[in-house]
C-alpha positions, 0 to 999 in steps of 0.5 A: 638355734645357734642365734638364740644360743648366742642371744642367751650367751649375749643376756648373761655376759650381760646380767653378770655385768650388770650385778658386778656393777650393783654389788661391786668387786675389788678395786670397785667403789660405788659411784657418788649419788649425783653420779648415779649412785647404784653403779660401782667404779674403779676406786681411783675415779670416786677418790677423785669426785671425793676430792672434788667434793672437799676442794668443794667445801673448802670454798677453793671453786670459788676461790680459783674457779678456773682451775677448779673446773679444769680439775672437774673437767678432767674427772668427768672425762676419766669417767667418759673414758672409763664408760669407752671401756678404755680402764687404765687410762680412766683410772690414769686420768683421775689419779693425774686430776687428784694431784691438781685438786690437792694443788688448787689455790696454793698459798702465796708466799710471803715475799709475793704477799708482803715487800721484803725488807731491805738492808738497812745502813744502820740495825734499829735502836732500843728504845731509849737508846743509840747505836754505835755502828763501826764496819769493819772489812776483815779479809779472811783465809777461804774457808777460815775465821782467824783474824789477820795481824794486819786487822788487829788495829780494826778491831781496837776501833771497837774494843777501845770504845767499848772500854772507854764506855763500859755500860755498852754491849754489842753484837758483832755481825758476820756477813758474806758475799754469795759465793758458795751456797747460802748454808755454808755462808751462814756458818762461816759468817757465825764463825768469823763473828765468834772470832771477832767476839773472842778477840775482843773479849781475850785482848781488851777484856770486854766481858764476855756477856757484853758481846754476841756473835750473829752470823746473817751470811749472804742475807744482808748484802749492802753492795751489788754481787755481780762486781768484784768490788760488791763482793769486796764491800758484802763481806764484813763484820758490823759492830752494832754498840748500844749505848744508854748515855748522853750523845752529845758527849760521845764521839761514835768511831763510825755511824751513829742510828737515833730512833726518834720518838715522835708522834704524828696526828694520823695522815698529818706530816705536822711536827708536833711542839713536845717532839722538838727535843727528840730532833734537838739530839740530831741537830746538837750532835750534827753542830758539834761535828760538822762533818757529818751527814746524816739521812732522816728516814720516815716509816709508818704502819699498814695503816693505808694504802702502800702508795700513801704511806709512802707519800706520808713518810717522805712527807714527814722526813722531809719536815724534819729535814726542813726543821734541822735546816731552819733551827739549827743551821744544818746545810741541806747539803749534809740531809737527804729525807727518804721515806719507806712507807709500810715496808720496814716494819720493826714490829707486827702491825696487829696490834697499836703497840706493834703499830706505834713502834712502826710509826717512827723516825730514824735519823742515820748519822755517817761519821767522818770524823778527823 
């Protein structure tokens, strides 16, 4: 008698069990339809089969096939512990799966996808004009932006010339070593550029919509930060002048940046007959002052491989190098060719105007000048 009793107790524990499985309860959803769809399951392990089916559609299995799989692997095993009766660590496990699901295939970040850009000597030039770029080294007081009586003489560099040529404007550029974090840098570097502009703008009477203070705080560094003299060197204040007249007739204080305008038939390093003025205004400028060196940078579009690209610019810089020698009598010793490929790009290269802007010549002209 008790046998069968304990055998009726056994079928309804049973029926009970089963009927709770085929209409569900509360925190119970019915399982997806290759899971067998009847039965219900605790929410958090049909959330995770839902998240698989998105990732799914989305085409991540075949985008990172491993990684989706080990976040399949994990679910079914949540519904094999769920089955073992063990509840919470299933629920445990497909909430853990969820969270690598929502991960897969993360974008990459730009840096990984493209070179970053490295510090140029010298900020590009307007089409149709130079730049005239003076380095001024200005130590400050920690944490202050006034200028020092001892750095009044520096500053004149620029607001003489920017007086002497009044079609000029300029912006003035803060930078800072990588002391102290990267927000507090970029605000200090604003304000020490702003003081630079004020002083230019109250003692020479520069107007003051000839000017902009820019600050770029450790982002741009031209030296080494792990030295002392690194640091010395990144913390500075750039003067970048542009100027919209003959450069033959003007001596820059400090450095001088020429964009060429040249075109180049596509893979050809062959310098074309009509682009021999655009070179003429280096080699004139480098005969009038002997003192100074310059380097012919090459860069090219995303047109090609990286590597060849890089080939095609040096190849180029070289030519032009070559030309300055052969023509006007530069000494080698004074040219250096360097070419960077796709890797500073002043434009985007989706489109053939952003492309051509990217095919060009810059000729960097350091200014030693007695």
């Amino acid at each position: 008698m008790q046998a069968i009793t304990a055998k009726r107790v056994f079928l309804f524990v049973i029926v009970i069990f089963s009927m709770s499985l085929m209409v569900g309860c509360s925190g119970m959803e019915k399982r997806p339809e290759y899971r067998g769809g009847y039965l219900y399951y605790p929410t958090a392990l049909v959330n995770a089969d839902r998240a698989l089916d998105e990732a799914r559609a989305a085409g991540k299995d075949k985008e990172c096939p491993t990684e989706f799989n080990a976040a399949k692997d994990m679910v079914d095993r949540a519904y094999e512990l769920y089955m073992a009766c063990n509840t919470q660590g299933a629920i445990d496990m497909a909430n853990e799966a969820i969270g690598k699901i929502k991960a897969l295939c993360p974008a990459k970040a730009v840096a990984e996808t493209e070179p970053p850009l490295e510090p140029v000597p010298a900020a590009e030039p307007t089409p149709g004009l130079y730049k005239y770029c003076v380095t001024l080294h200005l130590d400050f007081d920690i944490d202050k932006a006034d200028i020092k009586p001892q750095f009044h003489d520096d500053i004149a560099r620029v607001g003489d010339f920017m007086k002497k040529y009044p079609t000029t404007t300029a912006t003035i550029e803060g930078h800072t070593d990588n002391i102290a974090s990267a927000e507090y840098n970029m605000a200090l570097s604003q304000r020490r550029a702003e003081s630079v502009v004020n002083y230019l703008a109250d003692k020479f009477g520069i107007d003051r919509s000839r000017l902009r203070a820019k600050g770029y705080g450790l982002t741009r560094p031209i030296a080494d930060n792990s030295t002392d003299e690194g640091k010395q060197q990144n913390r500075r204040i750039e003067a970048i002048i542009d100027c919209a007249f003959d450069v033959t007739e003007v001596k820059p204080p400090d450095r001088l940046c020429i964009s060429l305008q040249m075109e180049f038939d596509s893979g050809k390093a062959d310098i074309k007959s009509q682009y021999r003025d655009e070179i003429a205004k280096v080699g004139e400028y480098m005969k009038k002052y002997p003192t100074t060196t310059a380097t012919i940078e090459g860069h090219t579009d995303n047109v090609g491989s990286a590597e060849g690209n890089m080939k095609l610019s040096q190849q180029r810089a070289e030519n032009v190098v070559a030309y300055l020698v052969k023509n006007f009598g530069i000494d080698r010793s004074r040219l250096r060719a360097k070419g960077y490929g796709s890797t500073r790009r002043i434009a985007y290269n989706n489109t053939p105007e952003g492309r051509q802007k990217n095919r060009r010549i810059n000729a960097i002209v350091d200014c030693v000048l007695q």
